[in-house]
C-alpha positions in Angstrom: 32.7 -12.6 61.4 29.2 -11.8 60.2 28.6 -10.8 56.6 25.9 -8.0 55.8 23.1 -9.1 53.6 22.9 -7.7 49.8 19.3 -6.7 50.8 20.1 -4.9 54.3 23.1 -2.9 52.7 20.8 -1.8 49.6 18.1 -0.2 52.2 20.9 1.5 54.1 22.4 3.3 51.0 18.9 4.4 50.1 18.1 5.7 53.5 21.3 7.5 52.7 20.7 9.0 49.8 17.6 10.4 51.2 19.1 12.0 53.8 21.5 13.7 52.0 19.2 14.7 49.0 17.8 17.7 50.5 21.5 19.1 51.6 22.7 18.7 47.5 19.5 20.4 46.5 20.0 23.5 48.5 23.6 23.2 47.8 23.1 23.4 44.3 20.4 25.8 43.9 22.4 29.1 44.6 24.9 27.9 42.3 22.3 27.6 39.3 21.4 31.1 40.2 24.7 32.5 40.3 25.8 30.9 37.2 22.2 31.9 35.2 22.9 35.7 36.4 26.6 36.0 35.4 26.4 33.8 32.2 23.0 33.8 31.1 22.3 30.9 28.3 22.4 31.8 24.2 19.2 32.4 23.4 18.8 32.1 19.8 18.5 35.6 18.0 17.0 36.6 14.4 19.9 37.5 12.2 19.1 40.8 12.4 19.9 41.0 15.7 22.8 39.4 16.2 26.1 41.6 16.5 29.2 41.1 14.4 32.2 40.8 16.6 34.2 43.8 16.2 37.3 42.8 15.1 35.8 41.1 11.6 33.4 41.1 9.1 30.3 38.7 8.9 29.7 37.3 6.4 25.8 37.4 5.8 23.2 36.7 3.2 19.9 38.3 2.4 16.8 36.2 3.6 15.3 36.0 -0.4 19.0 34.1 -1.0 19.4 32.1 1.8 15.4 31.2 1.5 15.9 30.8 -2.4 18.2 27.9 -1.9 16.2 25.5 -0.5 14.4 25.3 -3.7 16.0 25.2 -7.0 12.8 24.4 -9.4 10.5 27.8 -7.8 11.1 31.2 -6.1 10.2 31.0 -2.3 6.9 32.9 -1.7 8.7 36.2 -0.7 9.5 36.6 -4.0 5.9 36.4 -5.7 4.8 39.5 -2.6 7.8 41.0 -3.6 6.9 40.9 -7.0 3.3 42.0 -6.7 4.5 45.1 -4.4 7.0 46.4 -7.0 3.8 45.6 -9.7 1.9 47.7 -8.1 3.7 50.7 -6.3 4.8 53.9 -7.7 8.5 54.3 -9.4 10.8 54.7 -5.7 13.0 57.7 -5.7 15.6 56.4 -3.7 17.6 59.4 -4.0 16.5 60.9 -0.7 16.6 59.3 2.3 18.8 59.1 5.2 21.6 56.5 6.2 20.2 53.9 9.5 22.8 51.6 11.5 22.7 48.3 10.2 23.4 45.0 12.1 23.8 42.7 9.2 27.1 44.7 7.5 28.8 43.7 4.5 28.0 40.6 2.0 31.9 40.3 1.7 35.3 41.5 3.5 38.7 43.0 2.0 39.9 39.1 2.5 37.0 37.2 0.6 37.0 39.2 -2.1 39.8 39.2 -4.6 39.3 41.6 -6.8 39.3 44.7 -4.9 41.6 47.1 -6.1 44.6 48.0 -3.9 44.4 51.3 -3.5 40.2 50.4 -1.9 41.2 47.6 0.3 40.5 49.3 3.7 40.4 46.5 6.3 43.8 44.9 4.6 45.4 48.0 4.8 44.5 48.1 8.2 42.0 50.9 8.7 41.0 50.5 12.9 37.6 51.8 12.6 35.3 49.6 11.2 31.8 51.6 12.1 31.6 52.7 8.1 30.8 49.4 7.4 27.4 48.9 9.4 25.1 51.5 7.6 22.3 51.2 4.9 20.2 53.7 2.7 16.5 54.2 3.6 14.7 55.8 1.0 11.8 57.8 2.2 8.7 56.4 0.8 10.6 53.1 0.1 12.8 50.0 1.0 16.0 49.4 -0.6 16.5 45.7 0.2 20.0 43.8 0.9 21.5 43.2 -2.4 20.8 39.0 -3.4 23.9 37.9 -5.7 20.4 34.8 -6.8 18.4 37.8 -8.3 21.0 39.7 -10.0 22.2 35.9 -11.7 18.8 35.6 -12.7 18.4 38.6 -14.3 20.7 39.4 -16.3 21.8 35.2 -17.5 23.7 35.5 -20.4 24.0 38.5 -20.8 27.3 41.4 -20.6 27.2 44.3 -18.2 30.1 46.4 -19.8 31.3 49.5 -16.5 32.4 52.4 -18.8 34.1 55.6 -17.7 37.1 56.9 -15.1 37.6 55.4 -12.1 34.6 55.5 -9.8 33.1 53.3 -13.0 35.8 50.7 -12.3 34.9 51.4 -8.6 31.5 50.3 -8.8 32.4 47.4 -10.9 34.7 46.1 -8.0 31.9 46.4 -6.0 29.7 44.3 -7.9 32.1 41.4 -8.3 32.6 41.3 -4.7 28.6 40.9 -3.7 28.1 38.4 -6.5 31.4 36.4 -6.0 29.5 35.6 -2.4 27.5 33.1 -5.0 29.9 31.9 -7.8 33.4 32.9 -8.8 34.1 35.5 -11.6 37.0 34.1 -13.8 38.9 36.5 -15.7 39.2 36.1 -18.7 40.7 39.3 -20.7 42.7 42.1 -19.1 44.9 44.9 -21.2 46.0 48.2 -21.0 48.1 49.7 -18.1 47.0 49.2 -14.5 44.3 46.7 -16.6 42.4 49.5 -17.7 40.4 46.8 -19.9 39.4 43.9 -18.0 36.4 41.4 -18.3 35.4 38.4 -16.2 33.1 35.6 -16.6 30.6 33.7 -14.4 30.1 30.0 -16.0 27.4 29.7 -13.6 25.0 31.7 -15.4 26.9 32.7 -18.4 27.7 36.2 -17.6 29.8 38.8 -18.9 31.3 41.4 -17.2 33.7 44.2 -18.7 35.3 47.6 -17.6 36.2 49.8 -20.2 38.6 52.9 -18.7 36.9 55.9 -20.8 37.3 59.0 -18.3 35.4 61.4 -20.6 33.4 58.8 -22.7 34.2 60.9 -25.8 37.2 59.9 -27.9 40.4 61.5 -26.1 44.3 61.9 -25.5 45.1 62.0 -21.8 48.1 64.7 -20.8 51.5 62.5 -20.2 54.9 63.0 -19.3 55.6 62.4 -23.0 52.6 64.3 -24.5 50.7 67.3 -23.8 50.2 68.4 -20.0 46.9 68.9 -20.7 43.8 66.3 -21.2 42.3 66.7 -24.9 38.8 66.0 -25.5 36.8 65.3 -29.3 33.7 66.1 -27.9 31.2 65.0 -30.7 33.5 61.7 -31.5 32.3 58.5 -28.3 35.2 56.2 -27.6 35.5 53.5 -29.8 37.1 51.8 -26.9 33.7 50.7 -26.1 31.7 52.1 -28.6 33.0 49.3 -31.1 31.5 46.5 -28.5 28.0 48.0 -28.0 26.6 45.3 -30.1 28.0 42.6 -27.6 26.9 44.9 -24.9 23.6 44.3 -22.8 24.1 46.7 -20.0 25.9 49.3 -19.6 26.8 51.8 -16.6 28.5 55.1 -17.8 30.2 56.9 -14.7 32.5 60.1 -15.2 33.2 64.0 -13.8 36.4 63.7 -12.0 38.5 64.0 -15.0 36.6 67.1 -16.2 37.9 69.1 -13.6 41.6 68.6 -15.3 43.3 71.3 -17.8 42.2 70.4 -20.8 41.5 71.2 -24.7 38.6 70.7 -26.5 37.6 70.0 -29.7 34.4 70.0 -32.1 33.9 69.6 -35.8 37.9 68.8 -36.1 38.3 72.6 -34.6 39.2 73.7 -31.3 36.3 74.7 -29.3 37.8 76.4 -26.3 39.8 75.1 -22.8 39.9 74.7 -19.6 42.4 76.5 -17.4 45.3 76.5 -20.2 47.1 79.3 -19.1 50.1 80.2 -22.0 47.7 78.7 -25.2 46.1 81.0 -27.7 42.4 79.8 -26.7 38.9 80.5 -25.3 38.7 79.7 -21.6 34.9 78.0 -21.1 35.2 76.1 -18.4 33.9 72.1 -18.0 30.6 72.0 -17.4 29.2 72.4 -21.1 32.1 70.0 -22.5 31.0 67.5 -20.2 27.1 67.8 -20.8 28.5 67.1 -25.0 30.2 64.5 -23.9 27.3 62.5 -22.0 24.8 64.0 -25.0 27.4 62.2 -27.3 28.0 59.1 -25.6 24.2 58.4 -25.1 23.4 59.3 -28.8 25.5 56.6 -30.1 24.0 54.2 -27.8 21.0 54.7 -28.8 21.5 54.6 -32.9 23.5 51.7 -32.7 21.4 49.7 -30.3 18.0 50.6 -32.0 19.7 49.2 -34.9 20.8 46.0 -34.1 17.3 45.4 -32.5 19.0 43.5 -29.5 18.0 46.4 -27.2 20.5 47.4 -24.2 20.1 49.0 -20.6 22.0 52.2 -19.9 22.3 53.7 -16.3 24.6 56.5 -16.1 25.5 57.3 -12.7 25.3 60.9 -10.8 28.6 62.6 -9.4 29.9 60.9 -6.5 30.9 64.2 -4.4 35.0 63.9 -2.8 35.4 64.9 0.8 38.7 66.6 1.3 39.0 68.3 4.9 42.1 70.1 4.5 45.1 69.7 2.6 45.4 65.9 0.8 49.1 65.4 1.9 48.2 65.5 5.3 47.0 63.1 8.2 43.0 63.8 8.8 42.3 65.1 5.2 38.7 62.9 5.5 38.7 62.1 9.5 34.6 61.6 9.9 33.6 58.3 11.1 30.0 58.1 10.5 27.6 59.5 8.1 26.0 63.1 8.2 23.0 63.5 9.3 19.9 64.8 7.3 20.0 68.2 6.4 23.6 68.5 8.1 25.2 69.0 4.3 23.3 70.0 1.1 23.8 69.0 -2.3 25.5 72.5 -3.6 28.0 74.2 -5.7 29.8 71.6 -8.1 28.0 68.9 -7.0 24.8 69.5 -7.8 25.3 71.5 -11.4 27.6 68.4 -12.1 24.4 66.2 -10.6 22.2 68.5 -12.6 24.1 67.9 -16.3 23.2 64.1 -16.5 19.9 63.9 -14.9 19.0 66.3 -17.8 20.8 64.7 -20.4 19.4 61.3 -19.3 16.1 62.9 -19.3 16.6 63.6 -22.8 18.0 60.8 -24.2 14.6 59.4 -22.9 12.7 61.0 -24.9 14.6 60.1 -27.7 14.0 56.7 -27.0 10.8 55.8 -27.1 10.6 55.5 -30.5 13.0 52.1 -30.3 12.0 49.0 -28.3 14.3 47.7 -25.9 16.0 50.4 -24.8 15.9 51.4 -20.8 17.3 54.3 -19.6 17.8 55.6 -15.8 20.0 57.6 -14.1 21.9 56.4 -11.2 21.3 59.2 -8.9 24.1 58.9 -6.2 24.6 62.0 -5.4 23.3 62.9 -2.0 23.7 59.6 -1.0 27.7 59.4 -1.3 27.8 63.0 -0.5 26.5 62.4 3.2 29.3 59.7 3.5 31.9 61.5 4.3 34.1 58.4 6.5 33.2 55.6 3.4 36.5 56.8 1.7 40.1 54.7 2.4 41.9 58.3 3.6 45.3 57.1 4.4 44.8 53.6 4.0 44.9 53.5 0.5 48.4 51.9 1.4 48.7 49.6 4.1 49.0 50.7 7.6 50.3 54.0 6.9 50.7 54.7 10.4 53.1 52.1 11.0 56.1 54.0 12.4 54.3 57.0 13.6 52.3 60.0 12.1 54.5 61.1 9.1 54.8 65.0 7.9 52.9 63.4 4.3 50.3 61.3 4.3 48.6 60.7 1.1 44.7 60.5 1.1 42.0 59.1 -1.1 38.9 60.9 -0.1 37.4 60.5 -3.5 37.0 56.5 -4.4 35.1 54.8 -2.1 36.1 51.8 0.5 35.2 48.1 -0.2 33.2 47.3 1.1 31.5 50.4 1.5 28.7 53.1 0.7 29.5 52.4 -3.1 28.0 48.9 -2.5 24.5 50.9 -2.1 25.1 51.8 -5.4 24.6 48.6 -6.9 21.9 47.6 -4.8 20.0 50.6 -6.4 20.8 49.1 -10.2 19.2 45.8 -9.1 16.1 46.7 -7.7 15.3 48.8 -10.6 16.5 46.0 -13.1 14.0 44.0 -11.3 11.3 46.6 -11.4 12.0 46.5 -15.2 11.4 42.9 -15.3 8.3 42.9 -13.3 6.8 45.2 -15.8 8.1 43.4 -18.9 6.3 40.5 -17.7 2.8 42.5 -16.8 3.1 44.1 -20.9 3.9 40.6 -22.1 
């Protein structure tokens, strides 16, 4: 029996392969096609392009943090342009603008974060639609960039941002946690007073404070109770010691209040009674709100400013515009805020309550202004939010301010919230507006230096 040669059966499976070559190639070609067509390969996208998956929240950076970490001894080059274009631009007004779709969403989710209140914890609580979350402010003549947890640490190092005021103050505070938590973990480290009315956490990172003092009418006062009067009573002329007593540890504070003014209350001056409002059956003076609360701001900012000028240590106050509620019917009922996405321009005005309640403290910031200048260190701004919340109407937790309220069916009574704010949410916008003009402040600091 003959035995082929190693040689011979080499050349035979290469004249083989040749031949068959050619059939594999055309085999394979329509396949390649096919399978490019149906399933064409990840091409690598920007982050700003890239859509979140629709069933959770990305988590996502700015570009100045993610390009700050690579270097920990100097700010990336962004930073200096960014510098030298707030140096040299006019004030921005970012209280007109419009709301754009955003990609990017949220710095944090109602999972990452743990120190959202309850009652704000939208996604948690099972809230379906999740379009709210993908929208940012545009000022008109300006940017409003992503807030960057690296530039507010920087700062404001060592210092204590006290929140004081009702609940949109606490709000807001929740809402700055959240973003800066993204970057290093706020321990707390004092809490008091029922539903921790009085709180205050600390970042060991950069050594900052940060407090929330529960003062609905910034002015000393006794809140109605089941066991006490059924009516609010305000000292209009007399500021909360609550906080007042702590404005010499304080470095920054945000004043936020109005809600609470709309209450039946009585109101004092002087250790007299100085009218009411809406105290139907008492021997007094119906004169509304509006005054009492413009006394209240005019007393609030007053003491900040003697006691801070004396001390010398200086302080920043922002006192923050009336965030507008968006009740659409009755607030027992399902649908009482049912818009999903923000109005557009000119679709709803700033009117009526709103804007005389806007109106009180942009005048009484104004003033305190003035008063001032004659001290160094003190910076004063107004947080104008007015507009801006107003025009998000589906930012607010509705019926999800308890979890999944639709459970076992539409009920007859549904409570809403359609007055705080969702978080994440539009109030996060709010915050992002405090830093860039804290770093506006700093850039100038350093040009007068």
């Amino acid at each position: 029996m003959g035995v082929t040669s190693p040689l011979k059966g080499q050349s035979h499976s290469r004249s083989l392969t040749r031949k068959l070559l050619p059939y594999v190639l055309y085999a394979l070609l329509p396949i390649a096609v096919f399978r490019f067509y149906f399933h064409p390969f990840p091409f690598p996208l920007s982050t700003s392009d890239q859509l979140p998956h629709p069933n959770r929240i990305i988590l996502t950076t700015s570009s100045s943090s993610s390009s700050s970490s690579s270097s920990s001894s100097s700010p990336p080059p962004s930073s200096f342009s960014r510098e030298e274009e707030i140096a040299n631009e006019t004030p921005c007004n970012y209280t007109y603008g419009r709301w754009v779709h955003d990609k990017m969403g949220p710095l944090y989710n109602g999972t990452t974060c743990g120190t959202i209140k309850e009652g704000q914890n939208c996604i948690t609580h099972g809230r379906p639609d999740l379009g709210y979350l993908y929208w940012r402010w545009q000022p008109s003549q300006c940017n409003l960039p992503r807030f960057d947890p690296k530039t507010f640490f920087n700062l404001l190092s060592n210092k204590h941002i006290a929140f004081v005021g009702d609940s949109m103050a606490r709000n807001q505070l929740e809402s700055l946690l959240c973003m800066l938590a993204t970057a290093s973990y706020p321990n707390l480290v004092y809490k008091n007073g029922e539903d921790n009315k009085f709180r205050r956490w600390h970042f060991a990172s950069h050594n900052i404070t940060v407090s929330v003092y529960w003062s609905p009418f910034l002015v000393k006062g006794v809140e109605k109770s089941k066991t006490g009067p059924d009516h609010n009573e305000l000292y209009v002329d007399v500021v909360d010691e609550r906080w007042g007593s702590d404005l010499e540890h304080i470095d920054m504070v945000v004043l936020s209040i109005g809600h609470w003014f709309l209450h039946p209350a009585v109101y004092y001056e002087r250790g007299s009674v100085l009218g009411c409002h809406y105290c139907p059956g008492l021997n007094h003076t119906e004169i509304g709100f509006y005054d009492v609360m413009r006394k209240a701001i005019k007393t609030a900012l007053k003491a900040i400013i003697e006691r801070k000028s004396t001390d010398g240590n200086g302080i920043d106050v922002f006192l923050t515009s009336f965030s507008p509620s968006h009740f659409e019917g009755e607030w027992d009922k399902a649908g009482a805020c049912p818009k999903t996405k923000p109005y557009e321009e000119g679709e709803k005005m700033v009117e009526g309550m709103d804007a005389d309640m806007r109106s009180i403290a942009i005048e009484e910031m104004e003033a305190a202004k003035v008063n001032a200048k004659q001290f160094k260190g003190l910076r004063l701004e107004t947080l104008d939010v007015t507009k801006l919340s107003l025009m998000r109407p589906d930012g607010h937790p509705g019926p999800y301010m308890y979890p999944f309220p639709f459970a076992n069916g539409v009920q007859e009574h549904v409570q809403n919230d359609c007055v705080h704010w969702c978080l994440p949410g539009p109030i996060d916008t709010w915050n992002q507006i405090v830093l860039e003009v804290i770093r506006r402040w700093s850039v100038v600091s350093k040009r007068e230096e």
